[in-house]
PyMOL Python script that loads the backbone (N, CA, C, O; Angstrom):
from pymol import cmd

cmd.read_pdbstr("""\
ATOM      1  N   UNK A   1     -15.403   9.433 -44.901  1.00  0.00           N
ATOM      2  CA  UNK A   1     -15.312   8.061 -44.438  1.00  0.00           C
ATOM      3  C   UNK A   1     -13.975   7.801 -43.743  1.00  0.00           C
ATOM      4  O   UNK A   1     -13.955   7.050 -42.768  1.00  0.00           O
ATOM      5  N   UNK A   2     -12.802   8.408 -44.212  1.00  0.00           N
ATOM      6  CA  UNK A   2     -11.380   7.933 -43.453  1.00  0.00           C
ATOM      7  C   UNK A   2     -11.303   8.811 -42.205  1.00  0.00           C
ATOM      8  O   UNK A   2     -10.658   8.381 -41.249  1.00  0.00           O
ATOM      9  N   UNK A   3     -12.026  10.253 -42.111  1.00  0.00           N
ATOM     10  CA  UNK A   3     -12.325  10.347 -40.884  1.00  0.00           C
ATOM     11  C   UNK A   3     -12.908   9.767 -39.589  1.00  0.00           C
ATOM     12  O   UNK A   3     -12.363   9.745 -38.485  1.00  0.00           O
ATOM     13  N   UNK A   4     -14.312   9.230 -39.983  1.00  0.00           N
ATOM     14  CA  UNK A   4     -14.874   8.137 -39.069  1.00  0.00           C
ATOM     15  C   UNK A   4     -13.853   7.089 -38.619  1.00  0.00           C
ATOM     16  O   UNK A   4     -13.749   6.713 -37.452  1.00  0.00           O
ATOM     17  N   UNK A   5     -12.995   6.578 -39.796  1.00  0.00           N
ATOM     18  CA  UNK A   5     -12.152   5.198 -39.056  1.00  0.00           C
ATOM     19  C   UNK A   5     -10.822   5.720 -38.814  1.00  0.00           C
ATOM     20  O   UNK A   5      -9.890   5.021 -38.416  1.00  0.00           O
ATOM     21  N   UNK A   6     -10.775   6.525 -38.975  1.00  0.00           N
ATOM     22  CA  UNK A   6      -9.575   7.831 -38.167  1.00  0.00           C
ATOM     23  C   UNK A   6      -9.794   7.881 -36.378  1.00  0.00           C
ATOM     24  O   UNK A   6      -9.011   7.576 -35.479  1.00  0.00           O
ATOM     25  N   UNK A   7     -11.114   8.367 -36.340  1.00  0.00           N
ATOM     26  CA  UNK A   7     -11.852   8.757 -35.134  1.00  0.00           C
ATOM     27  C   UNK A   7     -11.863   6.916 -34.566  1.00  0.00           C
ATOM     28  O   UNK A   7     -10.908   6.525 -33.895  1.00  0.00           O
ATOM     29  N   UNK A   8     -12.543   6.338 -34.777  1.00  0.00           N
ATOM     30  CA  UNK A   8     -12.466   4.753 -34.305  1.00  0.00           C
ATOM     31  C   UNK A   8     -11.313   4.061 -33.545  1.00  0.00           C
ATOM     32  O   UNK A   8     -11.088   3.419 -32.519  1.00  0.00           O
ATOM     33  N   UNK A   9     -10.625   4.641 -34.809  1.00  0.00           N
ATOM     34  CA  UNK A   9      -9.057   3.438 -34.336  1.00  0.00           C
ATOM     35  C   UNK A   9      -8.631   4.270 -33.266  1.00  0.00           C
ATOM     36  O   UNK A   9      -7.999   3.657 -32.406  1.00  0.00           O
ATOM     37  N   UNK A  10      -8.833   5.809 -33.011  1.00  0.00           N
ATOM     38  CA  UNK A  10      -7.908   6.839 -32.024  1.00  0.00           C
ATOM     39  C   UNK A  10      -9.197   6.629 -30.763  1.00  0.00           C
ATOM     40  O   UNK A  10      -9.103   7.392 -29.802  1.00  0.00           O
ATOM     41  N   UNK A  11     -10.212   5.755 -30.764  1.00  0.00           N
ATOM     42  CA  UNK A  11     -11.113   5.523 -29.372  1.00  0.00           C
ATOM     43  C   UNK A  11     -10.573   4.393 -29.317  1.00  0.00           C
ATOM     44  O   UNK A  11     -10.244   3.977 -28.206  1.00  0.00           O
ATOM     45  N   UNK A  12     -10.316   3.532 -30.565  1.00  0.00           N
ATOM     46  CA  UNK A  12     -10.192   1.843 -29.549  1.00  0.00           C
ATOM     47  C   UNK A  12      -9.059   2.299 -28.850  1.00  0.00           C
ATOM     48  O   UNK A  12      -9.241   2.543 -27.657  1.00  0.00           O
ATOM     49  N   UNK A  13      -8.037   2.455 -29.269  1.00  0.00           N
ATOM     50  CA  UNK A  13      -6.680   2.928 -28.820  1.00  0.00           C
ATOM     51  C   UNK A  13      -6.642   3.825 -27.272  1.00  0.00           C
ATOM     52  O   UNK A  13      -5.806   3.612 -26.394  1.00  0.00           O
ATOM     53  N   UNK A  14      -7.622   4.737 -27.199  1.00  0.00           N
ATOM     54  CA  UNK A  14      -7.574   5.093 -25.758  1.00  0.00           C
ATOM     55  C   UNK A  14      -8.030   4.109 -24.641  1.00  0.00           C
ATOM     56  O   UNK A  14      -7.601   3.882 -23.509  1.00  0.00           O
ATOM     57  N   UNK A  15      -9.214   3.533 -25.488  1.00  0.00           N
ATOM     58  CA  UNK A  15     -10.263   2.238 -24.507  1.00  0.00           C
ATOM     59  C   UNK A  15      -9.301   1.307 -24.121  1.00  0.00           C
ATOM     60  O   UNK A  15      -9.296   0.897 -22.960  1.00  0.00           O
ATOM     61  N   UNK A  16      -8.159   0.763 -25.265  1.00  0.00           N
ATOM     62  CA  UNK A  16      -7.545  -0.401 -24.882  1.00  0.00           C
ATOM     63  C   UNK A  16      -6.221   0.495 -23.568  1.00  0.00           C
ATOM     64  O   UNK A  16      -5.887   0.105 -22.449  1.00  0.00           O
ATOM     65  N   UNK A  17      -5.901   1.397 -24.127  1.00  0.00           N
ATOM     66  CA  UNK A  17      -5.015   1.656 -22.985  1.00  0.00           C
ATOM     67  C   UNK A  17      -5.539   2.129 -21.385  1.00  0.00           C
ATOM     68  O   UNK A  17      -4.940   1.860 -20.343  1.00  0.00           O
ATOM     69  N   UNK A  18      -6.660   2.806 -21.494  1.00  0.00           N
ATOM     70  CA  UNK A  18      -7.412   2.816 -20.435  1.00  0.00           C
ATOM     71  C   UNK A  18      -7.596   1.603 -19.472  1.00  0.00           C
ATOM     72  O   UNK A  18      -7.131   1.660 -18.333  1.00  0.00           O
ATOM     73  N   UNK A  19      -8.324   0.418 -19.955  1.00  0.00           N
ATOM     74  CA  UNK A  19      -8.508  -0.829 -19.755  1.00  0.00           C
ATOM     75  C   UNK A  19      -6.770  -1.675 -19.532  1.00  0.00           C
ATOM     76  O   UNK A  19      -6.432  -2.110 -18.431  1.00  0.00           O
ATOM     77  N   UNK A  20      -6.266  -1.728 -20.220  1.00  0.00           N
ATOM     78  CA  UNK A  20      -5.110  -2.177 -19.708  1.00  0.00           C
ATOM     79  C   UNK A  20      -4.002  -1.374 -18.611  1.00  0.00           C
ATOM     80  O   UNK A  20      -3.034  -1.945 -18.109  1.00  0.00           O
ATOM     81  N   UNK A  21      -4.453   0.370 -18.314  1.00  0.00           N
ATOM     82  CA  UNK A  21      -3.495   0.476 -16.888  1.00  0.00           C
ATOM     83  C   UNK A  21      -4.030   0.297 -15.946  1.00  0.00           C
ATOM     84  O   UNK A  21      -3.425   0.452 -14.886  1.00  0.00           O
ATOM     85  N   UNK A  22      -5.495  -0.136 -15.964  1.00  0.00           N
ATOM     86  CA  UNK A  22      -6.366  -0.354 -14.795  1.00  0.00           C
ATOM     87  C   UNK A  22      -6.008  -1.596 -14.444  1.00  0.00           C
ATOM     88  O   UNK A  22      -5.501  -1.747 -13.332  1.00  0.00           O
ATOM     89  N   UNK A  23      -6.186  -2.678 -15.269  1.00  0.00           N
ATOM     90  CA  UNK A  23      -5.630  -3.971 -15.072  1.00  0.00           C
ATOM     91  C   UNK A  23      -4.151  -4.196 -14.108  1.00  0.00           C
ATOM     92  O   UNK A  23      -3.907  -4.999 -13.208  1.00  0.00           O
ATOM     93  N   UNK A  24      -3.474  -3.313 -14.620  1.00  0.00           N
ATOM     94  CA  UNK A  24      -2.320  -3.173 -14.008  1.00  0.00           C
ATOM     95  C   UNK A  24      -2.350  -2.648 -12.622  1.00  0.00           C
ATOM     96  O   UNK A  24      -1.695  -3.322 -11.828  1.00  0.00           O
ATOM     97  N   UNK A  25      -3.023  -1.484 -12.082  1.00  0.00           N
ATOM     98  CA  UNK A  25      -3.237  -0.713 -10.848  1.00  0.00           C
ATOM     99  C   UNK A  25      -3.518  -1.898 -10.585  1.00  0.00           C
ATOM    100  O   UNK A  25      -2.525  -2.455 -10.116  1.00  0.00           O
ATOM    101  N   UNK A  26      -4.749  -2.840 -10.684  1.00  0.00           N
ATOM    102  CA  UNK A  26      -5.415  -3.947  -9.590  1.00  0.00           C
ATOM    103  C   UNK A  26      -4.247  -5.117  -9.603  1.00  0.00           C
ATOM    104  O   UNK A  26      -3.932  -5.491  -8.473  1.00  0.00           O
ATOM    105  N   UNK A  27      -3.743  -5.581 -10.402  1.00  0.00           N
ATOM    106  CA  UNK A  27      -2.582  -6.387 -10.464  1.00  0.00           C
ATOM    107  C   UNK A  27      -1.456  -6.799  -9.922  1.00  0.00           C
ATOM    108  O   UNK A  27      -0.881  -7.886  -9.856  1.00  0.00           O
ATOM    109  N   UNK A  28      -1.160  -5.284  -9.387  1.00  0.00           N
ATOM    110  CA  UNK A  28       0.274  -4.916  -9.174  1.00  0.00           C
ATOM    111  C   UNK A  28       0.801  -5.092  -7.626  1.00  0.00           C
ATOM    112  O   UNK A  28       0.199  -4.455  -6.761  1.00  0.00           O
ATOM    113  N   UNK A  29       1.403  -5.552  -7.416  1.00  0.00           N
ATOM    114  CA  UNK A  29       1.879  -6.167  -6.105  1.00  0.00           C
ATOM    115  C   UNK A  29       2.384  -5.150  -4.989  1.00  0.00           C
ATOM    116  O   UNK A  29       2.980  -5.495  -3.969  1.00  0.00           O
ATOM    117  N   UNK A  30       2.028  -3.739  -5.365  1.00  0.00           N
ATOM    118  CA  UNK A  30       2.780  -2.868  -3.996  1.00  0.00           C
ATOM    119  C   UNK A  30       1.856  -3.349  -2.722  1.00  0.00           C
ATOM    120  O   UNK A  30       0.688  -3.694  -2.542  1.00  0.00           O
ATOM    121  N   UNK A  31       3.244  -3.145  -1.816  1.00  0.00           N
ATOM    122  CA  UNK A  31       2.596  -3.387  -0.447  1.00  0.00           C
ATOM    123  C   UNK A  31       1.598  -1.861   0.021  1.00  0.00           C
ATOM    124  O   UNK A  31       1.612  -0.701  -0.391  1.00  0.00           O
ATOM    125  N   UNK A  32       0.843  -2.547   1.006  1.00  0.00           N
ATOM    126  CA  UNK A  32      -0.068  -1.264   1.128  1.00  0.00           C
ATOM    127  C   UNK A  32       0.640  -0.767   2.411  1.00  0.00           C
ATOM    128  O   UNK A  32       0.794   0.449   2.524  1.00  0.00           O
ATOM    129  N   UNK A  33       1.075  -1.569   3.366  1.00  0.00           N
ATOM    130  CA  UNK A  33       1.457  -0.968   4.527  1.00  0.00           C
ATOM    131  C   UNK A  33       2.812  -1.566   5.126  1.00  0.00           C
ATOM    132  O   UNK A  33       3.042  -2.652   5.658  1.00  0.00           O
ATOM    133  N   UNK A  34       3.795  -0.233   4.787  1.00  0.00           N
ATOM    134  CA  UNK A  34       5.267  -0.674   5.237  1.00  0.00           C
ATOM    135  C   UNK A  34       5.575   1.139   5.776  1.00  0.00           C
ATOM    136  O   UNK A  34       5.178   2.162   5.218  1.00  0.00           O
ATOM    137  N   UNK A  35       6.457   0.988   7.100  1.00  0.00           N
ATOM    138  CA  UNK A  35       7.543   1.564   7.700  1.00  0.00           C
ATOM    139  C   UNK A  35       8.256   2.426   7.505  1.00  0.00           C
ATOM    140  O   UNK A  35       9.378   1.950   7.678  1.00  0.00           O
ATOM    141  N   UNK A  36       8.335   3.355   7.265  1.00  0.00           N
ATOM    142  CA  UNK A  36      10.145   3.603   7.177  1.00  0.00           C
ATOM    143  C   UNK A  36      10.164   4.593   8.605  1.00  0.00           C
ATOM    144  O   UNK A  36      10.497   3.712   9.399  1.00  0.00           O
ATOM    145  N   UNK A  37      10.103   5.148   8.983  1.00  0.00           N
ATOM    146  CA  UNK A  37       9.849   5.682  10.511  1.00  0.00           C
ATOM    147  C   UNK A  37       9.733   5.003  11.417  1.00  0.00           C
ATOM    148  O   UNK A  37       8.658   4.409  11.489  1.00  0.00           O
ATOM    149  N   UNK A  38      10.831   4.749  12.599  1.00  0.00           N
ATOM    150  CA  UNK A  38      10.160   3.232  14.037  1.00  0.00           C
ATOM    151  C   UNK A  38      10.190   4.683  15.260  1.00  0.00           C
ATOM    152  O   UNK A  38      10.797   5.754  15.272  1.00  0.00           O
ATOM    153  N   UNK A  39       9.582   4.279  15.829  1.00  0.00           N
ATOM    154  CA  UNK A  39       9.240   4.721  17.071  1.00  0.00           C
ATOM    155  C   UNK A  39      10.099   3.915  18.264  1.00  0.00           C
ATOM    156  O   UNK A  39       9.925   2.698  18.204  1.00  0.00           O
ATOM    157  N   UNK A  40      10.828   4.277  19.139  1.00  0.00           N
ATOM    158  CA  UNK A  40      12.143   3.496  20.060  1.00  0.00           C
ATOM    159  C   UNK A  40      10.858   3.713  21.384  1.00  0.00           C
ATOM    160  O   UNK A  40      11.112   2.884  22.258  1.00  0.00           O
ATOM    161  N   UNK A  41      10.219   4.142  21.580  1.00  0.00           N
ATOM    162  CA  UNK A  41       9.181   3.938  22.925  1.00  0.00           C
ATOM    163  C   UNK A  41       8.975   3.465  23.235  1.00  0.00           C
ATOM    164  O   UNK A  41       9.171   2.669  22.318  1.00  0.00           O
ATOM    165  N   UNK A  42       8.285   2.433  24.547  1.00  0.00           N
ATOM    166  CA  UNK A  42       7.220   1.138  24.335  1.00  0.00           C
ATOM    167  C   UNK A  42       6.255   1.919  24.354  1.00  0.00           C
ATOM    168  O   UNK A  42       6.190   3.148  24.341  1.00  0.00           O
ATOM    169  N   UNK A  43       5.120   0.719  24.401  1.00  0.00           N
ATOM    170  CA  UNK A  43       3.560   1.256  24.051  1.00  0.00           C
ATOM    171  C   UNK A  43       3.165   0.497  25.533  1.00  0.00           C
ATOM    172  O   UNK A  43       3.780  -0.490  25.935  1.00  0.00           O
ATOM    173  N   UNK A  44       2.248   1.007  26.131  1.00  0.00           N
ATOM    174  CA  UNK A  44       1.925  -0.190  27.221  1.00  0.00           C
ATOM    175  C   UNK A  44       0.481  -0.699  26.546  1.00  0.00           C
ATOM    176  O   UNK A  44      -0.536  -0.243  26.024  1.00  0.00           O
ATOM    177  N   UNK A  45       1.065  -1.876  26.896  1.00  0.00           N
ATOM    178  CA  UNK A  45      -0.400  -3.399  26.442  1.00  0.00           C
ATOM    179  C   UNK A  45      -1.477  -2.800  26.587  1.00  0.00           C
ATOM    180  O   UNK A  45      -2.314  -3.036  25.716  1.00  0.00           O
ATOM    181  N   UNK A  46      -1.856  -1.860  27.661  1.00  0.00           N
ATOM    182  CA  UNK A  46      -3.675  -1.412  27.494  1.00  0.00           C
ATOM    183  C   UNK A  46      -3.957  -0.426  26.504  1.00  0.00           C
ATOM    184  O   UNK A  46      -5.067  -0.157  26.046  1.00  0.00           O
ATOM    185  N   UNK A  47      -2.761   0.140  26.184  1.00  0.00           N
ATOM    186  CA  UNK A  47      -3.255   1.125  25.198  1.00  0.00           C
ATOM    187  C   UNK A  47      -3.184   0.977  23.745  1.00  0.00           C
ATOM    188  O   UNK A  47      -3.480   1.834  22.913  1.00  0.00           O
ATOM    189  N   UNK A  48      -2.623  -0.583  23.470  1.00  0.00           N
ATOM    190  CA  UNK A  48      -2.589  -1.178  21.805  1.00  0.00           C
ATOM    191  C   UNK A  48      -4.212  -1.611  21.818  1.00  0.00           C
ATOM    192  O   UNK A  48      -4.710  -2.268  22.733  1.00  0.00           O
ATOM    193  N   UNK A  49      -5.082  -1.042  20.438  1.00  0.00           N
ATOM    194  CA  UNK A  49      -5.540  -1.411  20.328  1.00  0.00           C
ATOM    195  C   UNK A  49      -5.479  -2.578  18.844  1.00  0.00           C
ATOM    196  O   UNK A  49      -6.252  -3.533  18.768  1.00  0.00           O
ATOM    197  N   UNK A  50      -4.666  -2.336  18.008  1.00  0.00           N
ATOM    198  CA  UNK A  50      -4.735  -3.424  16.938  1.00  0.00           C
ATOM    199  C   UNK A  50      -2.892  -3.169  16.584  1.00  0.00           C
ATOM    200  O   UNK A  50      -2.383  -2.050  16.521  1.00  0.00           O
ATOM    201  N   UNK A  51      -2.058  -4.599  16.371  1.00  0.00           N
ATOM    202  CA  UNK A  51      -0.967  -4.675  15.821  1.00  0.00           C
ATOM    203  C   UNK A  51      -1.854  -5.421  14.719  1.00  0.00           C
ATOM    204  O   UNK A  51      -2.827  -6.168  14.619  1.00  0.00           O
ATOM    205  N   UNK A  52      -0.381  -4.375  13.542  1.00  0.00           N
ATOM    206  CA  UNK A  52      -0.544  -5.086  12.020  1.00  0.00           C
ATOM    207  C   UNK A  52       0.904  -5.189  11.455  1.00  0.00           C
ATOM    208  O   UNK A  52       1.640  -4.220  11.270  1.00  0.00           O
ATOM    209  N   UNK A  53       1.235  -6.566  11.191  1.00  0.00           N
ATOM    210  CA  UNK A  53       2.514  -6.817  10.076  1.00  0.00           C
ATOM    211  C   UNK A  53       2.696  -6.280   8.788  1.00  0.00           C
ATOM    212  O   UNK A  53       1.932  -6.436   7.835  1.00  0.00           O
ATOM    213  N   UNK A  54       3.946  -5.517   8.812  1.00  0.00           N
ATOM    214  CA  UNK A  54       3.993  -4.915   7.379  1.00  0.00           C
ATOM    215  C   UNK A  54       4.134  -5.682   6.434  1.00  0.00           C
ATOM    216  O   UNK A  54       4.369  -6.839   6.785  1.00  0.00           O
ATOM    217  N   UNK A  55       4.080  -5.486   5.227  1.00  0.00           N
ATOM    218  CA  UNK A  55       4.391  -6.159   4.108  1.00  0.00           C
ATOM    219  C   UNK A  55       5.403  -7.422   3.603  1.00  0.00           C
ATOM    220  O   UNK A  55       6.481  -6.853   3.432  1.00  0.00           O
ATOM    221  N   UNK A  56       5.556  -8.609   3.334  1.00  0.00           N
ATOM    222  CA  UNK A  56       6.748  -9.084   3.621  1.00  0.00           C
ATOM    223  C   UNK A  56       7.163  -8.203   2.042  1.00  0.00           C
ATOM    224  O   UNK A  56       8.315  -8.531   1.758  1.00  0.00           O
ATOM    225  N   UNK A  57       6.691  -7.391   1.155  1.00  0.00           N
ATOM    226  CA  UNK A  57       7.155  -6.679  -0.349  1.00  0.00           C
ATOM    227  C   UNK A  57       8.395  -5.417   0.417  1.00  0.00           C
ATOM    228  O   UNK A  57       9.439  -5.128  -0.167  1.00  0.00           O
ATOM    229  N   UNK A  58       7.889  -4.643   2.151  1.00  0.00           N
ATOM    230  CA  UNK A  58       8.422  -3.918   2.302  1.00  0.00           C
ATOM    231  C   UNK A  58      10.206  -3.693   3.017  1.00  0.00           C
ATOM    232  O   UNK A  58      10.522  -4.320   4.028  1.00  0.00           O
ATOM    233  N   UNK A  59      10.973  -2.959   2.480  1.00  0.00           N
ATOM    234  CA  UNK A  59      12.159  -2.836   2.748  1.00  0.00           C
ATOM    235  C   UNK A  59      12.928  -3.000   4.222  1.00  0.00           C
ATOM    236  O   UNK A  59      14.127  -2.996   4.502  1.00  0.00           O
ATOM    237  N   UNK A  60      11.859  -3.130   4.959  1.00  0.00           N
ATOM    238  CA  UNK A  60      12.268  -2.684   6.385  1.00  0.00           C
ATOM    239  C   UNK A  60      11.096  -3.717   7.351  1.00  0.00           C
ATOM    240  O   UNK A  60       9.970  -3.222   7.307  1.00  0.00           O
ATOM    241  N   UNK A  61      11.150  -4.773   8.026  1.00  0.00           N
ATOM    242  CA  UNK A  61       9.913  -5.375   8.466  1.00  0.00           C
ATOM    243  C   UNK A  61       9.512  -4.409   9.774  1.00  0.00           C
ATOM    244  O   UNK A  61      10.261  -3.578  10.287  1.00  0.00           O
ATOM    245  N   UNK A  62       8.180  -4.717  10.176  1.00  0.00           N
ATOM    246  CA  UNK A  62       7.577  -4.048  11.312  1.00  0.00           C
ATOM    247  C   UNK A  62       6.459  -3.865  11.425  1.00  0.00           C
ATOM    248  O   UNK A  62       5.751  -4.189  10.471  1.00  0.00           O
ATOM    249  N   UNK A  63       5.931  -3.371  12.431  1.00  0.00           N
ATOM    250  CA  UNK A  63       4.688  -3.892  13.229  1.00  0.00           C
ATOM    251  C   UNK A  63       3.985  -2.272  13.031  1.00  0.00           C
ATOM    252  O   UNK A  63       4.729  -1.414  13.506  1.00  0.00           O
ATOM    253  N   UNK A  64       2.808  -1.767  12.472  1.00  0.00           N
ATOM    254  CA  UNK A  64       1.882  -0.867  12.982  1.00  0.00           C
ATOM    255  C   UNK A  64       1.196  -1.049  14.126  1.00  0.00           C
ATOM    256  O   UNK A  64       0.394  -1.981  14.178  1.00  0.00           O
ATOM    257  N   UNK A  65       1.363  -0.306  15.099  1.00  0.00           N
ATOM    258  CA  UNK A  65       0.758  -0.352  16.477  1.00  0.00           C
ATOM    259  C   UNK A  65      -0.615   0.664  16.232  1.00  0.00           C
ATOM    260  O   UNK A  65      -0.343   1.824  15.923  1.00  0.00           O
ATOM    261  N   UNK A  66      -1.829   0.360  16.331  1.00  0.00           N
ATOM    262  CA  UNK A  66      -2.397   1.205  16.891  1.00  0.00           C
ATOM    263  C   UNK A  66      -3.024   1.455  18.481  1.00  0.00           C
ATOM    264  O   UNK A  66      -3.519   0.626  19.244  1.00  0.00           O
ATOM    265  N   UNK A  67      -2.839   2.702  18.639  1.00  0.00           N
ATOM    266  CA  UNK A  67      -3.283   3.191  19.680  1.00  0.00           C
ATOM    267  C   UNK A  67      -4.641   4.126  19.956  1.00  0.00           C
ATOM    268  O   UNK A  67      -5.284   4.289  18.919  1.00  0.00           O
ATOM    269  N   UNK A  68      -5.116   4.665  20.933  1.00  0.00           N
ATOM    270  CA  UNK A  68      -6.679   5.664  20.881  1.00  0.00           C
ATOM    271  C   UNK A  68      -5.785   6.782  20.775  1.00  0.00           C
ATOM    272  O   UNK A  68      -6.608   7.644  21.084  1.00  0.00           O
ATOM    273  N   UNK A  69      -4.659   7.463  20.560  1.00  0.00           N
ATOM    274  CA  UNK A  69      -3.552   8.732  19.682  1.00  0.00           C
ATOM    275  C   UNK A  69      -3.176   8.432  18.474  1.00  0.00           C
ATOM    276  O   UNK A  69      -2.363   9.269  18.082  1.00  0.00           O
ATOM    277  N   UNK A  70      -3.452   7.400  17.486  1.00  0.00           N
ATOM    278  CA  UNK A  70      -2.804   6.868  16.633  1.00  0.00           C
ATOM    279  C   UNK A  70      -2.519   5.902  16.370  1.00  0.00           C
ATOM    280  O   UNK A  70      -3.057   4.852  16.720  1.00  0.00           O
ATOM    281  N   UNK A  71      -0.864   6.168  15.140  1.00  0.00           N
ATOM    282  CA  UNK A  71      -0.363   4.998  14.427  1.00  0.00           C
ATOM    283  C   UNK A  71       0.889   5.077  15.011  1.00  0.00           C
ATOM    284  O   UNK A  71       1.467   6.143  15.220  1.00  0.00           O
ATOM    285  N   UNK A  72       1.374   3.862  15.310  1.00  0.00           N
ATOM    286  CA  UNK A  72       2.751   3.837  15.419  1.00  0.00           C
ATOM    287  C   UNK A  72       3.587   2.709  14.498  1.00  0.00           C
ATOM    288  O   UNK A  72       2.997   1.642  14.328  1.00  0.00           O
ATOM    289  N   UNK A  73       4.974   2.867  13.864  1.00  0.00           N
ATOM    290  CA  UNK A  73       5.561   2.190  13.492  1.00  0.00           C
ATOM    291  C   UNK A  73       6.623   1.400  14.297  1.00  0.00           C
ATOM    292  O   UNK A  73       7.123   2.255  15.027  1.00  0.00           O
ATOM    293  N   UNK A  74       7.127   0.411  14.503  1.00  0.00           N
ATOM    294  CA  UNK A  74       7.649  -0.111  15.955  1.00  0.00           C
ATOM    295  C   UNK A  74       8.406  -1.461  14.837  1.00  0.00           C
ATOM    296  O   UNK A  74       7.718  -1.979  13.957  1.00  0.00           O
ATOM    297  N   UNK A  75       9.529  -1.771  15.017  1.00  0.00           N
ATOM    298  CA  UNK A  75      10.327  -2.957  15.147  1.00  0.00           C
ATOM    299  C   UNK A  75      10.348  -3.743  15.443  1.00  0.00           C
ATOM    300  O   UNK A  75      10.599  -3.613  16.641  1.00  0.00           O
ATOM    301  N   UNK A  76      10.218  -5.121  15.140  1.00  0.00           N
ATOM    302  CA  UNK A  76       9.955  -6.374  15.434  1.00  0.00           C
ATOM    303  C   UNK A  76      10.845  -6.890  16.519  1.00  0.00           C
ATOM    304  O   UNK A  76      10.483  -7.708  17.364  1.00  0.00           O
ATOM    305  N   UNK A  77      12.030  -6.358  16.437  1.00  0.00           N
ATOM    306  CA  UNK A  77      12.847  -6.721  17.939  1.00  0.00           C
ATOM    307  C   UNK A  77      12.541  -5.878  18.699  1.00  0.00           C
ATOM    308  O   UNK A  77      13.198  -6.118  19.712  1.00  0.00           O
ATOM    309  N   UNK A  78      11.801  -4.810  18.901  1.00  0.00           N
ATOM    310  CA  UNK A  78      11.507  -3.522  20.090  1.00  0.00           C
ATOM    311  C   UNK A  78       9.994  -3.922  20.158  1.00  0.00           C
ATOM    312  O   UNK A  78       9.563  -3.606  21.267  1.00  0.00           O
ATOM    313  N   UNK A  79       9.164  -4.423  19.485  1.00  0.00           N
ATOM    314  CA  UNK A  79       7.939  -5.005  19.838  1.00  0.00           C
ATOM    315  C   UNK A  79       8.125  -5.882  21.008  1.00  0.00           C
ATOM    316  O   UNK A  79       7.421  -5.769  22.012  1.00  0.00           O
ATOM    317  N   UNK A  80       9.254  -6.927  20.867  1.00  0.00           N
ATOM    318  CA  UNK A  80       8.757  -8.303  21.462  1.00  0.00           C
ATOM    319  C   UNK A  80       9.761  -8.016  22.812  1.00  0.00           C
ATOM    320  O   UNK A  80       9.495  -8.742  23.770  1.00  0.00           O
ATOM    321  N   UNK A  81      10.899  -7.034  23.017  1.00  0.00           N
ATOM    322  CA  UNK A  81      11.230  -6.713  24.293  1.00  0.00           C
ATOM    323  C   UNK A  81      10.573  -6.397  25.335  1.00  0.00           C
ATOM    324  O   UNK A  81      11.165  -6.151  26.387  1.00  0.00           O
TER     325      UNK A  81
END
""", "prot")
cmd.dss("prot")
cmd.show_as("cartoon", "prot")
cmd.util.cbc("prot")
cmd.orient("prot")
């Protein structure tokens, strides 16, 4: 019998920690898309197909450029020059 509630308390105990780092993963405030690499190039206007603002969570602000070659990371003052 103290085996069974041996075995019990050592499942709730995984279930509750299981369940509570998941909570946390969905919770948790990292930014999904920030910078640290800028690109000094321009891009010419026909070949952006989508700008995206980084994170205001991330260290460094800036713009993902995409292009039909890619991703680019680009600077908010070298964007708007």
């Amino acid at each position: 019998m103290k085996k069974i509630s041996c075995v019990c308390a050592v499942l709730g105990l995984v279930l509750l920690i299981a369940v509570s780092s998941v909570s946390r993963t969905e919770d948790s405030n990292h930014p999904t898309l920030c910078c640290f690499n800028f690109v000094k190039f321009k891009i010419p206007l026909k070949n952006i197909l989508t700008v995206e603002k980084t994170s205001s969570a991330c260290p460094i602000p800036g713009y993902v450029v995409t292009t039909p070659r890619g991703k680019f990371c680009k600077q908010e003052d070298v964007l708007l020059d």
